[in-house]
N, C-alpha and C positions, 0 to 999 in steps of 0.2 A: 385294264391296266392294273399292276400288281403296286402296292405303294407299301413302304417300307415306314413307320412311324417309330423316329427313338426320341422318347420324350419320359424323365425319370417319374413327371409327375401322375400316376399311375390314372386318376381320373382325368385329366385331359387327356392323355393318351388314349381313353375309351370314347372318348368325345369326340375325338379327331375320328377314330378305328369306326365309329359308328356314322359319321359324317361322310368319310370316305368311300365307305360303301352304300350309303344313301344316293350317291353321284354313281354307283352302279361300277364300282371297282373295287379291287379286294385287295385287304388292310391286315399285313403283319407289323404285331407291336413287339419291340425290346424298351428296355425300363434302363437301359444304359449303354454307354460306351463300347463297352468288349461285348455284349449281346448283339446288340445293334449290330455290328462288324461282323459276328458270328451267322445272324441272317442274312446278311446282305449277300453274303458267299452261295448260302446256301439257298435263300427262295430266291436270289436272281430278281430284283425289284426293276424295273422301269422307271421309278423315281423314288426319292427320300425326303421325308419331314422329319427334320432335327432342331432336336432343341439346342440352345448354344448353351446355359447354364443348367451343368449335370454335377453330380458329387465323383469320383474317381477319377473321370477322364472329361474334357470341357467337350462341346460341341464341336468347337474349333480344330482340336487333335485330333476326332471323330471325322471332319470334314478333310484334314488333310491326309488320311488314311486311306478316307472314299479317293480320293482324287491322284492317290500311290495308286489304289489297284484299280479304278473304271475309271480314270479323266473325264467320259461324255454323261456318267450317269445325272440327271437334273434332281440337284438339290433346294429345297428350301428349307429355309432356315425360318423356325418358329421362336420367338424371344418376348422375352417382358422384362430381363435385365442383362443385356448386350450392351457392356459399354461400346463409344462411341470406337475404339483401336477392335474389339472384337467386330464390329460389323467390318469395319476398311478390310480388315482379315478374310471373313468371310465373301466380301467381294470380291478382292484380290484370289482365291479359289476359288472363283467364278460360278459362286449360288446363280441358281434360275431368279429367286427370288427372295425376299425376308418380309416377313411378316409379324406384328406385335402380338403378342398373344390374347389382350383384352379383343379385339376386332378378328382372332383368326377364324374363329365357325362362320364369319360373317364372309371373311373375303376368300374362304376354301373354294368355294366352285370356278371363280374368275381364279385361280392360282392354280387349279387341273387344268381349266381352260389353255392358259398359259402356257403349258406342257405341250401341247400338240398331237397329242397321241389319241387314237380313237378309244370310245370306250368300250369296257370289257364286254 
């Protein structure tokens, strides 16, 4: 499975991208907003890890963009400061999942699991 990781903070995003393919699936990273969107078009992901608090463009705006151009794509949403109106948000465009980011290395393999999809 191809996973798509936009997360600004450059070492979690290696953490995750290393973690992801640890679970035997293969991990593009963007460091924002308009990159993130920019891969998504172009490697074609199977699922997304987004982060909700980014500097230029939020998570949020990032999620409802995913959900302008692929509605079915499974996103989760990785946070450690989502206020409480940012998650209703994000549930309301229908995340797979959300996850905290102090426990995210911990609950990654149950949150692919969750996806449904075989591995790569």
């Amino acid at each position: 499975m191809k996973i798509l990781i936009i997360e600004d903070e450059v070492e979690i995003a290696r953490l995750l991208a290393t973690a992801v393919e640890m679970q035997g699936h293969e991990a593009a990273v963007a460091h924002g907003g308009e990159e993130g969107l920019a891969l998504l078009r172009e490697k074609r992901p199977d699922a997304v890890f987004l982060d909700v608090a980014m500097p230029e463009m939020s998570g949020i705006e990032v999620l409802r963009r995913i959900r302008a151009a692929q509605s079915s794509i499974p996103v989760i949403v990785i946070t450690g400061y989502a206020s409480p109106a940012e998650i209703e948000e994000a549930r309301r465009l229908g995340v797979t999942d959300i996850i905290e980011k102090p426990v995210v290395l911990k609950s990654l393999p149950q949150a692919l699991a969750g996806l449904n999809f075989p591995k790569a």
